[in-house]
C-alpha positions as CSV (number, residue, x, y, z in Angstrom):
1,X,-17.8,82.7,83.9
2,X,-15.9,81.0,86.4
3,X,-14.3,82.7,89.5
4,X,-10.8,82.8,87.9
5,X,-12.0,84.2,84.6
6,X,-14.1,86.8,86.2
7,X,-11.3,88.3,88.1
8,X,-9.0,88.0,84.8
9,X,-11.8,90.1,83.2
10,X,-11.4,92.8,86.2
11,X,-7.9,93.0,85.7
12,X,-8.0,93.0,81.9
13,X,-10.8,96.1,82.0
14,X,-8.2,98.0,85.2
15,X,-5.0,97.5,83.3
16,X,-6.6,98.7,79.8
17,X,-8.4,101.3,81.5
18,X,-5.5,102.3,83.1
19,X,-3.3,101.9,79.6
20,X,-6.3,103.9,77.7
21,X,-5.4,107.1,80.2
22,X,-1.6,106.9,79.3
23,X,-1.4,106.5,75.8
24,X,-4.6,107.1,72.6
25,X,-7.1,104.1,72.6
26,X,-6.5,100.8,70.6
27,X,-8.6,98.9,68.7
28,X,-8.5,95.0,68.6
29,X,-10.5,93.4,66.0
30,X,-10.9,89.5,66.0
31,X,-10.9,87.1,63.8
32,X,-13.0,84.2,63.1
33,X,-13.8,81.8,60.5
34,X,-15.7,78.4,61.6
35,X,-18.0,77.7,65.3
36,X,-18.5,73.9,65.2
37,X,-21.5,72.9,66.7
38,X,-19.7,70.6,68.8
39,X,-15.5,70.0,68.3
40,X,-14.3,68.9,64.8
41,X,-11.7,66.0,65.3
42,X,-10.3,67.1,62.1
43,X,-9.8,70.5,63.7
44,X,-9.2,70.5,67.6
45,X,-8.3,74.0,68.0
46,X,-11.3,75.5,66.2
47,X,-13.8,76.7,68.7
48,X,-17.2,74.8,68.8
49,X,-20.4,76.4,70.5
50,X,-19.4,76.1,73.9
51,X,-15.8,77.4,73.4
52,X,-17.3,80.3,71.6
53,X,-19.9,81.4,74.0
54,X,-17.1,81.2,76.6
55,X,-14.9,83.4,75.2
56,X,-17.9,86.0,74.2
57,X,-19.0,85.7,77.1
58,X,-15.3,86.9,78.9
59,X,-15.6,89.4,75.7
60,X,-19.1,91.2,76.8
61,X,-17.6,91.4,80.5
62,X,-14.2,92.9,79.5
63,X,-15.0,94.9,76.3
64,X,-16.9,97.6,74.6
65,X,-17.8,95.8,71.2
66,X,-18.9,97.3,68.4
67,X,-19.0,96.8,64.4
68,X,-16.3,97.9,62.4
69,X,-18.0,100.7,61.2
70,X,-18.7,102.1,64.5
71,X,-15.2,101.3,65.3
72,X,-14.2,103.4,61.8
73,X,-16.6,106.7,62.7
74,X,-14.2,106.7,66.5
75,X,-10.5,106.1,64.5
76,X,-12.0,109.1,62.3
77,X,-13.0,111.3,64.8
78,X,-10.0,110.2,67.2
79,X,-12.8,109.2,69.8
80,X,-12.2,105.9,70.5
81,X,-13.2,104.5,73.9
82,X,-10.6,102.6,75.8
83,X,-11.1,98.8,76.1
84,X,-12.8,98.8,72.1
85,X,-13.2,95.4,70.2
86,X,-14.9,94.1,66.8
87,X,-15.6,90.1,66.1
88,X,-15.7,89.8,62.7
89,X,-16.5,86.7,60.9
90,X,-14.9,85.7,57.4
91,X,-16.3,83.6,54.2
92,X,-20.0,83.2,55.2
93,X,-20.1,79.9,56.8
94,X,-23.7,78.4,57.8
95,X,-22.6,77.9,61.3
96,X,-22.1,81.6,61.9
97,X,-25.9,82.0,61.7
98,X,-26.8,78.7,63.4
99,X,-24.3,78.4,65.8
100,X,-22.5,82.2,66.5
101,X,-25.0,84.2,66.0
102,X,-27.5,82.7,68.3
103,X,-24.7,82.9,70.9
104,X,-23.9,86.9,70.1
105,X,-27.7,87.6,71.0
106,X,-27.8,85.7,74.3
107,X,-25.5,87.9,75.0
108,X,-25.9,90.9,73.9
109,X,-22.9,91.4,71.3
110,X,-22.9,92.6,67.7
111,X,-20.2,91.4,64.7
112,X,-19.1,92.0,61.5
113,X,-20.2,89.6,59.0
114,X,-16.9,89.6,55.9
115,X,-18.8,87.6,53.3
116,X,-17.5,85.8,49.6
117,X,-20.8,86.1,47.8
118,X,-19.8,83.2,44.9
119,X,-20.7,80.6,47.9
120,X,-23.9,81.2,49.2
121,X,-27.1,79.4,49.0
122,X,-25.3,76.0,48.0
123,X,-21.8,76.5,47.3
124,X,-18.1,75.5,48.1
125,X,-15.0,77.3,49.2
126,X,-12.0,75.6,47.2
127,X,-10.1,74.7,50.6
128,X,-13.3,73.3,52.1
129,X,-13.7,71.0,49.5
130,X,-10.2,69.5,49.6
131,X,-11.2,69.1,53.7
132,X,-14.5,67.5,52.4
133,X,-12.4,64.9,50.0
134,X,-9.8,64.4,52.6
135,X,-12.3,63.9,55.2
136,X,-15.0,61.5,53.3
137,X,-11.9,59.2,51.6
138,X,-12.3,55.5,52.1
139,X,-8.5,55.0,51.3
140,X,-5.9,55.0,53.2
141,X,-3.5,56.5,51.4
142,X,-3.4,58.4,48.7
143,X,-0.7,59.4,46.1
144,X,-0.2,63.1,45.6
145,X,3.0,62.9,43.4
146,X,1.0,64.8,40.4
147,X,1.4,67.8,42.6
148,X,5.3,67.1,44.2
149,X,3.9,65.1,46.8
150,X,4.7,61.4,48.2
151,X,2.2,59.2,48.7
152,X,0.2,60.3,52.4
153,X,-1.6,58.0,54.5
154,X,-5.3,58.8,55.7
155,X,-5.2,56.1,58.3
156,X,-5.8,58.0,61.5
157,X,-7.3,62.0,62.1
158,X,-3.7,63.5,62.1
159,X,-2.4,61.9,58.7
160,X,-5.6,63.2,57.5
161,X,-4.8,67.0,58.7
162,X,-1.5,66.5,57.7
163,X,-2.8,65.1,54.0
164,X,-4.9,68.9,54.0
165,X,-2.0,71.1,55.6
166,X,0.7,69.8,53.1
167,X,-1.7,69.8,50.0
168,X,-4.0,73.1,50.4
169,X,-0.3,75.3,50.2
170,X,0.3,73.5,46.9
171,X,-3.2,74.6,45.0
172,X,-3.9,78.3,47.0
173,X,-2.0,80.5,44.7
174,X,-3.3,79.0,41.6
175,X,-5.6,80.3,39.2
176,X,-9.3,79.8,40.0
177,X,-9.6,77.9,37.1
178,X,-6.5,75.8,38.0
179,X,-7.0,75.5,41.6
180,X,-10.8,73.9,40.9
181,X,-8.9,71.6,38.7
182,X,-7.3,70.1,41.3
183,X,-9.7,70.4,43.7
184,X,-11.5,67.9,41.0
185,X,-8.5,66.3,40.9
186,X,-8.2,65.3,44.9
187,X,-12.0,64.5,44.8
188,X,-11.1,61.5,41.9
189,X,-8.2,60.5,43.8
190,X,-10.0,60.4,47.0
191,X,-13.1,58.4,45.5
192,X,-14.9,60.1,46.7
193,X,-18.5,61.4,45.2
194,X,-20.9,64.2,46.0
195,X,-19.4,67.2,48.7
196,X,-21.2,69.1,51.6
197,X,-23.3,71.7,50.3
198,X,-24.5,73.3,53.5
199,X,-21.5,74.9,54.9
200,X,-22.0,78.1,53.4
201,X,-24.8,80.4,54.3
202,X,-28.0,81.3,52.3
203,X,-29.1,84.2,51.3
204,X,-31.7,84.4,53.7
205,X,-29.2,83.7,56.6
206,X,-27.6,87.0,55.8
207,X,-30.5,89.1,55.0
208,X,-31.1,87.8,58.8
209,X,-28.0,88.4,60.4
210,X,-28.5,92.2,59.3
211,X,-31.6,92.2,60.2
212,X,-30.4,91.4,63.6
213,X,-28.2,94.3,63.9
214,X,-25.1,92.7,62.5
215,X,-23.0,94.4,59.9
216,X,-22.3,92.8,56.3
217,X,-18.8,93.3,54.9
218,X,-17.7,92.2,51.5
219,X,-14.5,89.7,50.7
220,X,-15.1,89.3,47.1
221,X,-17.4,87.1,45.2
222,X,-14.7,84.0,44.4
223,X,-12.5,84.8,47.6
224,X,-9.4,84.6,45.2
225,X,-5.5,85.8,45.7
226,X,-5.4,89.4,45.0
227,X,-2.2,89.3,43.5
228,X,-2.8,86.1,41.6
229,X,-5.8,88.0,39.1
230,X,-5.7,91.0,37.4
231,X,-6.6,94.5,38.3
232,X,-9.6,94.2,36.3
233,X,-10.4,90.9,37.8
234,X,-9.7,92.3,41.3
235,X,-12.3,95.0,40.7
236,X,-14.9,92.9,39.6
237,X,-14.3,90.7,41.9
238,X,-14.5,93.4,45.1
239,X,-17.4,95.4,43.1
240,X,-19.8,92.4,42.2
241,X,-19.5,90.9,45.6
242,X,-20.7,94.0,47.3
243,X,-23.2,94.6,44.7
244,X,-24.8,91.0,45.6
245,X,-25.0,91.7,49.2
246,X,-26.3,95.0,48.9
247,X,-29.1,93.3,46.9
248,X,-29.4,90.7,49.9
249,X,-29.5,93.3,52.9
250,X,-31.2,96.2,51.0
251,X,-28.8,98.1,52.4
252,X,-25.3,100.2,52.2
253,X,-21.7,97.6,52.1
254,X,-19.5,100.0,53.1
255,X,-16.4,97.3,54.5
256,X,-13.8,95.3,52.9
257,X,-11.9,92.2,54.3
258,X,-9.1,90.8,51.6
259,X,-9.3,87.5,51.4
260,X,-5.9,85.5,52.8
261,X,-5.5,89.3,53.8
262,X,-1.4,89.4,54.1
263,X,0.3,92.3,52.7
264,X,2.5,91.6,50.2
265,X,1.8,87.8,50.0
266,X,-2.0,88.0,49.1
267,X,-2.9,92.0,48.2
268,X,-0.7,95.0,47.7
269,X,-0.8,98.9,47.4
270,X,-2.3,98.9,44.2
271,X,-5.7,96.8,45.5
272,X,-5.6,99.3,48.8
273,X,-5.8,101.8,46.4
274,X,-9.0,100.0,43.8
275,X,-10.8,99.2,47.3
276,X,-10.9,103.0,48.7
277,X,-12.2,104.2,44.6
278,X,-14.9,102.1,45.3
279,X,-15.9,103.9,48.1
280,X,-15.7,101.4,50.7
281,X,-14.9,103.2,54.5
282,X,-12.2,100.8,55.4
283,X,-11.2,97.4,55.5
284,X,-9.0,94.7,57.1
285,X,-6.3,92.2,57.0
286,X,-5.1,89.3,58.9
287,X,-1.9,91.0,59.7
288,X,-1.4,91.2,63.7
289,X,-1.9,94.6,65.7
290,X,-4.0,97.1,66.7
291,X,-6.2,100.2,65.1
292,X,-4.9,103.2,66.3
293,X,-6.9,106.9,64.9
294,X,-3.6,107.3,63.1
295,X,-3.8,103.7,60.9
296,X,-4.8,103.2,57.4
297,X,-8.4,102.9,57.6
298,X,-8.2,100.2,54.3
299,X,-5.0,98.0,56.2
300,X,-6.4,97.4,59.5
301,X,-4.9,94.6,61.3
302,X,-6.9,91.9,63.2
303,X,-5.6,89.5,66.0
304,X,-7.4,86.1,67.5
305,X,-5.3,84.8,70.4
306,X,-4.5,81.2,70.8
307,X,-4.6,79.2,74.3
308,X,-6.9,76.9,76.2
309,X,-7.9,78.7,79.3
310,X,-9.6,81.8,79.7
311,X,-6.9,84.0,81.6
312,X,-4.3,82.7,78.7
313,X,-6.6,84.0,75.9
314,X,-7.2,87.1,77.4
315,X,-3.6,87.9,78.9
316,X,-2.4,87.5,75.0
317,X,-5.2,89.5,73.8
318,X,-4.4,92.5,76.2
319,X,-0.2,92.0,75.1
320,X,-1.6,92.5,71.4
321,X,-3.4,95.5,72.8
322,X,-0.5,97.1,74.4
323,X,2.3,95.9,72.0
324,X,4.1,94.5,75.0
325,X,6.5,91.7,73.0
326,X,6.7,88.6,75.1
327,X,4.5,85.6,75.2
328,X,2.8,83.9,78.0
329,X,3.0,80.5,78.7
330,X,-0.3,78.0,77.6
């Protein structure tokens, strides 16, 4: 780390220190999804490997990490250590393994691993193949109206993200069967022909990420919209993925991450309640916050913060630690 970010690490682990003696111990729990190799053009704010190991690396200075089940045994026992943090990964992308994971080792960090088991060893998540189409296209521009779109233009990287940010809201809360439809769909009207089929991890990838000390959490086989199946569906759904990766890992899944993960929008009380029958020990969200020893154990929130530099990143990190509500500036 440099000079700067080493001293915002020292403050960060004084102030929380300081905050853990006032008030009971908060638990942040970060998200990711994707660690480029090197930086996507499609996707600028996305860390590659060099953001990543930056920010774990101001993470293992500042932090006491730990899975989300070790995190769970201290919210039950009302023991958690000030200054407490989970990374947690979602989907089950190939670059976790090749790219994060080596990273986490160097430096001496564990994560939790949220994986859709319908994807693995050669598949597809819906919204990465609408990136794929959009990405690959020859045109430039194509005509969306089929789905209440004008015609976009593809001419240059940000019509391109703005062709994917405008047409992923249209298909998301579709049916599976409906939203590969028009996945199909885009990939006609895109010309183009065969998709990536190595973003997703193998089976072998997670059987060594667990291997490695890593925990495996389920998301679901499909990753669909809670609310958009039924409560048979869901169950299936949240059963058979953790049935497959217990098969992978030889091992206990006792973690759930819903996939979208917003209360209300994506799941409800209902799949709280079919997730805790199953016997699961908690799970998350993507609603913003902080685990307390009071929270739901099966609603916990999770928080990445945005901004470029170091002291940025962290000062917004340690505000969602300490519920303090302004912003600070990028």
């Amino acid at each position: 780390m440099t000079p700067g970010e080493k001293l915002t690490s020292l403050l960060l682990r004084n102030a929380l220190g300081f905050f853990g003696t006032v008030v009971s111990s908060r638990l942040s729990i970060l998200i990711f999804h994707r660690v480029h190799a090197v930086p996507d053009p499609l996707f600028p704010f996305e860390p590659d490997a060099q953001r990543f190991e930056s920010l774990m690396r101001f993470v293992a200075a500042t932090f006491r990490v730990m899975t989300l089940g070790e995190a769970i045994d201290h919210l039950v026992r009302d023991t958690l250590p000030p200054r407490s943090l989970v990374i947690t990964f979602d989907d089950g992308y190939a670059d976790n393994a090749e790219v994060a994971l080596p990273i986490l080792q160097h430096l001496g960090l564990r994560a939790t691993f949220f994986i859709s088991t319908g994807f693995l060893d050669g598949g597809r998540m819906w919204n990465d193949s609408v990136i794929e189409c959009v990405r690959a296209s020859l045109k430039e521009t194509i005509d969306l109206a089929a789905y209440g779109l004008e015609r976009l233009s593809l001419r240059t990287i940000d019509d391109r993200r703005r062709c994917i940010d405008v047409f992923l809201p249209r298909i998301k809360y579709l049916p599976l069967q409906d939203r590969l439809e028009a996945v199909l769909d885009l990939q006609r009207i895109c010309g183009v022909g065969d998709l990536p089929t190595t973003l997703m991890m193998s089976s072998d990838q997670v059987r060594s990420m667990h291997r490695a000390g890593n925990e495996i959490g389920a998301h679901t086989v499909n990753h669909p919209i809670l609310k958009a199946i039924s409560a048979e569906e869901v169950e299936c759904e949240i059963r058979d993925g953790r049935s497959a990766l217990e098969s992978i890992i030889d091992a206990p899944v006792n973690v759930f991450a819903y996939p979208n993960g917003k209360l209300g929008q994506d799941y409800d009380a209902s799949h709280v309640d079919i997730v805790r029958r199953l016997g699961f020990r908690g799970a998350v969200s993507t609603e913003p916050g902080v685990g307390r020893a009071s929270d739901d154990l099966f609603q916990l929130p999770r928080f990445t913060p945005w901004g470029r530099s170091i002291p940025v990143w962290g000062g917004r990190l340690a505000l969602n630690q300490t519920n303090v509500g302004f912003d600070v500036a990028s």
